[in-house]
C-alpha positions in Angstrom: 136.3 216.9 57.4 134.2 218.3 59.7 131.4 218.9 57.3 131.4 214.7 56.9 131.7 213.9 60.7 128.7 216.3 61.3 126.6 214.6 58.6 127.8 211.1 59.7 126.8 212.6 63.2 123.0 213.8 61.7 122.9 210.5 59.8 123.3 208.6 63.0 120.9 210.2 65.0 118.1 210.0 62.2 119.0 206.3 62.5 118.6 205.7 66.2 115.4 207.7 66.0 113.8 205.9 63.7 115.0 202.6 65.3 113.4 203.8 68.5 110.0 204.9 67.4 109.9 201.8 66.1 110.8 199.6 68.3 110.2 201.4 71.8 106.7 199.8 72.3 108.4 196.5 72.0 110.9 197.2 75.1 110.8 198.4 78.6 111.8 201.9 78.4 111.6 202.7 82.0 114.8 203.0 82.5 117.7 205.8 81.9 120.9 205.2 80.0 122.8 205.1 83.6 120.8 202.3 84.9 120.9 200.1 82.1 124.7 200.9 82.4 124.1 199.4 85.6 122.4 196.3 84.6 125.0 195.7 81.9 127.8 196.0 84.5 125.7 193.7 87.0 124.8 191.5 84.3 128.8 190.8 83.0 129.6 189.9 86.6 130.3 193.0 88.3 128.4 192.9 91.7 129.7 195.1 94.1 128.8 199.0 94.5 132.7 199.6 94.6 133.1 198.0 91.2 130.3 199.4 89.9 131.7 203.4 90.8 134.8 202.3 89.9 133.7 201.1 86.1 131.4 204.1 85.5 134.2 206.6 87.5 130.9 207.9 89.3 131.2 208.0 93.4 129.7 205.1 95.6 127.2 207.5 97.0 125.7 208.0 93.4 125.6 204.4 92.5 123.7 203.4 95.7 121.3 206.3 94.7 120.7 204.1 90.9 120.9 200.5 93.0 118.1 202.1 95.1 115.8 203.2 92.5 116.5 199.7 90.5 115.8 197.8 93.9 112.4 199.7 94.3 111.4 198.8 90.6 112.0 195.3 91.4 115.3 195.3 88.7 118.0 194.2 90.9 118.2 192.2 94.4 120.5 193.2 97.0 121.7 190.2 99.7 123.9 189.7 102.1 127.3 187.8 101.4 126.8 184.8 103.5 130.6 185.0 103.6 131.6 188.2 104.6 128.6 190.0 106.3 129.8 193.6 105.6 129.8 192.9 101.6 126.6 193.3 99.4 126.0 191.0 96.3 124.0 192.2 93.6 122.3 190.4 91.0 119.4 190.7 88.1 115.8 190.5 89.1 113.8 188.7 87.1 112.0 191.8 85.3 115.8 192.5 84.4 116.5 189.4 82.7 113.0 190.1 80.8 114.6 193.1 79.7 117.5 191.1 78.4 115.6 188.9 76.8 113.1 191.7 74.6 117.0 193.4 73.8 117.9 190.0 72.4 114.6 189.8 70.5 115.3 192.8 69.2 118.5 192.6 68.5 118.1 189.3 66.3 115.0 190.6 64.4 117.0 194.3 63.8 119.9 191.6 62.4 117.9 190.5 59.9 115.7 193.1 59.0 118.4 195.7 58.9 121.4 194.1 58.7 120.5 191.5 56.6 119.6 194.0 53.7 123.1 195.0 53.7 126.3 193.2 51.5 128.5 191.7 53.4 131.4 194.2 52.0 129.5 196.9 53.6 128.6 195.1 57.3 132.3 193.8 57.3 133.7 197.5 56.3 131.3 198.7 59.0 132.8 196.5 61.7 136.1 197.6 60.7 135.0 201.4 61.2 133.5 200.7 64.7 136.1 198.2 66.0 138.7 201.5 65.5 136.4 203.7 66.9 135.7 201.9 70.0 139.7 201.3 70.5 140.5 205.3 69.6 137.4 206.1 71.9 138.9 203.8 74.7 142.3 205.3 73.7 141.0 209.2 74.4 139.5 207.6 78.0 142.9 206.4 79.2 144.3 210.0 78.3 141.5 211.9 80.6 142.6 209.4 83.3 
């Protein structure tokens, strides 16, 4: 078995390298995989530091370092609640949602070009395999917690 997982493992990573060279010109790749954590967090609605060290299970102090660094690069804007004075609301920037946008792109055109090549046995098998190792990988998180 662990022969398999370690070629499935090998097979996997050939795949996402290919899939960058390829498309990395095509995207912003400024940023690390904690910040576009970050977006993705900001971007589903959560916009408060708290939330967002509570989500990643990182301390406040190290998310203020990322919202920092994705302030100064013009990612993210940082106001005021009008409501409660003491409370910071965070939202995209607009070089964000162009980020968003060339994922999308990508996305579609990796859909069909990839995906699209594939029968639908295989793509529907493969969303089977990923849907249970998403829950067993959610599964193992709640038993570190």
């Amino acid at each position: 078995m662990l022969d398999l997982v370690g070629k499935i493992n090998s097979l996997q990573t050939q795949l996402n390298i290919q899939l960058a060279s390829k498309y990395e010109k095509h995207i912003d790749n400024q940023l690390t995989a904690k910040q576009v954590l970050v977006l993705e967090l900001i971007r589903s609605g959560v916009n408060s530091t708290k939330a967002l060290a509570d989500n990643l299970s990182v301390s406040t102090s190290a998310i203020s370092q990322l919202l920092n660094k994705l302030e100064a690069n013009a990612y993210i804007i940082r106001t005021i609640d009008k409501e409660n004075r003491r409370k910071i609301k965070l939202q995209l920037a607009e070089r964000s949602e162009k980020y968003f946008d060339q994922l999308m792109l990508l996305e579609k055109e990796m859909n069909e070009k990839l995906y699209g090549m594939l029968p639908i046995e295989d793509l529907q098998h493969l969303a089977r395999i990923l849907g249970k190792l998403t829950k067993l990988a959610g599964d193992e998180q709640n038993d570190l917690d």
